[in-house]
MARRO-874621 format. One record per residue (C-alpha): z, y, x; residue in three letters. Coordinates in steps of 0.1 Angstrom, whole numbers, plus 2048, in hexadecimal, padded with zeros to 3 digits. Example, Ala and Ser with C-alpha at 12.3 -4.5 7.8 and 13.67 -1.06 7.14 Angstrom:
REC; Z; Y; X; residuo
REC; 84E; 7D3; 87B; Ala
REC; 847; 7F5; 889; Ser
***
This chain:
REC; Z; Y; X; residuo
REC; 841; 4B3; 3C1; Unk
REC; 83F; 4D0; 3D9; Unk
REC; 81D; 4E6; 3E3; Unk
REC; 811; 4E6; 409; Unk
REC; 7FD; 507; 404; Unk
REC; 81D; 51A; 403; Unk
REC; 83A; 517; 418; Unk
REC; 853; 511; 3FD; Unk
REC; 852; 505; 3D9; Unk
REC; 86E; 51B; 3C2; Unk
REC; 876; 508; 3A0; Unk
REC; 885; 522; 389; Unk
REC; 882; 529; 368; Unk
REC; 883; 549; 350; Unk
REC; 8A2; 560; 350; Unk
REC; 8AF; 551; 371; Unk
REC; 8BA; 574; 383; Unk
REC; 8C0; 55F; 3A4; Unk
REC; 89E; 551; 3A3; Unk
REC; 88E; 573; 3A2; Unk
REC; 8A3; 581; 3C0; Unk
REC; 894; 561; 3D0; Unk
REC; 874; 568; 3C9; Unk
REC; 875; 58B; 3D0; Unk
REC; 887; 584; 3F5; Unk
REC; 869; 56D; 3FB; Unk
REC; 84E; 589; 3F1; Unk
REC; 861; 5A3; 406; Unk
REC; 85F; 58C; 423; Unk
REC; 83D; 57F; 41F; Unk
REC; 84A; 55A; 41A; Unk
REC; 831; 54A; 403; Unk
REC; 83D; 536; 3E8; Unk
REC; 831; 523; 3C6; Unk
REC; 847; 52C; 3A7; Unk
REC; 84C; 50E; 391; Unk
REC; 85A; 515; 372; Unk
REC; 873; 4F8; 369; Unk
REC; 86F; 4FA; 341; Unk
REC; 84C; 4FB; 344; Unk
REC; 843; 4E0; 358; Unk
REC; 85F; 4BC; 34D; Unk
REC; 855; 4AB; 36F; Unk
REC; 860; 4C7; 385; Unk
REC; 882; 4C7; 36F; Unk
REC; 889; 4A0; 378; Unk
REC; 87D; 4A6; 39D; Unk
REC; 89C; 4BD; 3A0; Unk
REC; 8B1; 4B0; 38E; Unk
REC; 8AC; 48E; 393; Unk
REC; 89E; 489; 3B8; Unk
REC; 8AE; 4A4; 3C7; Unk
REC; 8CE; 4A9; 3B3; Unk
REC; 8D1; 4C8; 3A9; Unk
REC; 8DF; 4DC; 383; Unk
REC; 8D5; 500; 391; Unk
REC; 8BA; 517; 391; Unk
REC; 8A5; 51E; 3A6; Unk
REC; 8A0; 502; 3BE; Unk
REC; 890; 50A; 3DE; Unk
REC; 87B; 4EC; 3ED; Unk
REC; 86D; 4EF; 412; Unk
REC; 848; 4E8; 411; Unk
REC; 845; 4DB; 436; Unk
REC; 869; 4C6; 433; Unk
REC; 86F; 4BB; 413; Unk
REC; 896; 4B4; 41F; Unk
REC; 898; 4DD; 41F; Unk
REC; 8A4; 4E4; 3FF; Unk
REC; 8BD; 4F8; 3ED; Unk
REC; 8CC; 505; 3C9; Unk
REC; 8D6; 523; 3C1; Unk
REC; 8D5; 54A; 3D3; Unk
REC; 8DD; 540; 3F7; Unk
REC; 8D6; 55F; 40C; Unk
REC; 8DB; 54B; 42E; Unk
REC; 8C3; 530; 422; Unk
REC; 8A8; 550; 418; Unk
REC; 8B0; 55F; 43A; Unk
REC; 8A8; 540; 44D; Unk
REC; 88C; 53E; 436; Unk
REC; 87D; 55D; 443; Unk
REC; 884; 55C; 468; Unk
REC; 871; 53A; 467; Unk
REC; 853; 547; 456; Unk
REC; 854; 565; 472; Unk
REC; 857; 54E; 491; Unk
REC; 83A; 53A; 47F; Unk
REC; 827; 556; 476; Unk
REC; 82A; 564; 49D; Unk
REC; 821; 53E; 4AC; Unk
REC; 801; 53D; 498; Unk
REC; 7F8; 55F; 4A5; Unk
REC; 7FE; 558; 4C6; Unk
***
């Protein structure tokens, strides 16, 4: 249920003040992501609640490990987020 093009998937939905400070962490940082909107989209709604066990918004899914996942506003989880992407984004250009 995740996207490969981007290196996480973010299932929110509207009103969710946490997901927006995730979203606007991952812009700042230059993380790419794909926004899912839970109440728009039932399938993306069962995947979290049902596969991955979760009752909070947002969801963060890892896009290259699918066993990297998390609920809720977790700065060290969006830090480690971002120093990954970094060390990434300096192997490629190296």
């Amino acid at each position: 249920m995740t996207s490969s093009t981007t290196d996480y998937t973010v299932y929110t939905k509207p009103g969710c003040p946490n997901c927006d400070r995730t979203m606007e962490y991952f812009n700042s940082k230059g993380v790419t992501y794909t926004p899912v909107d839970i109440t728009e989209v039932p399938a993306a709604l069962e995947y979290i609640t049902q596969e991955l066990g979760y009752s909070q918004a947002p969801v963060i899914v890892n896009n290259s490990d699918d066993q990297d996942h998390w609920s809720g506003l977790r700065r060290d989880k969006l830090v480690q987020a971002a120093m990954n992407h970094t060390a990434a984004n300096r192997q490629e250009a190296s």
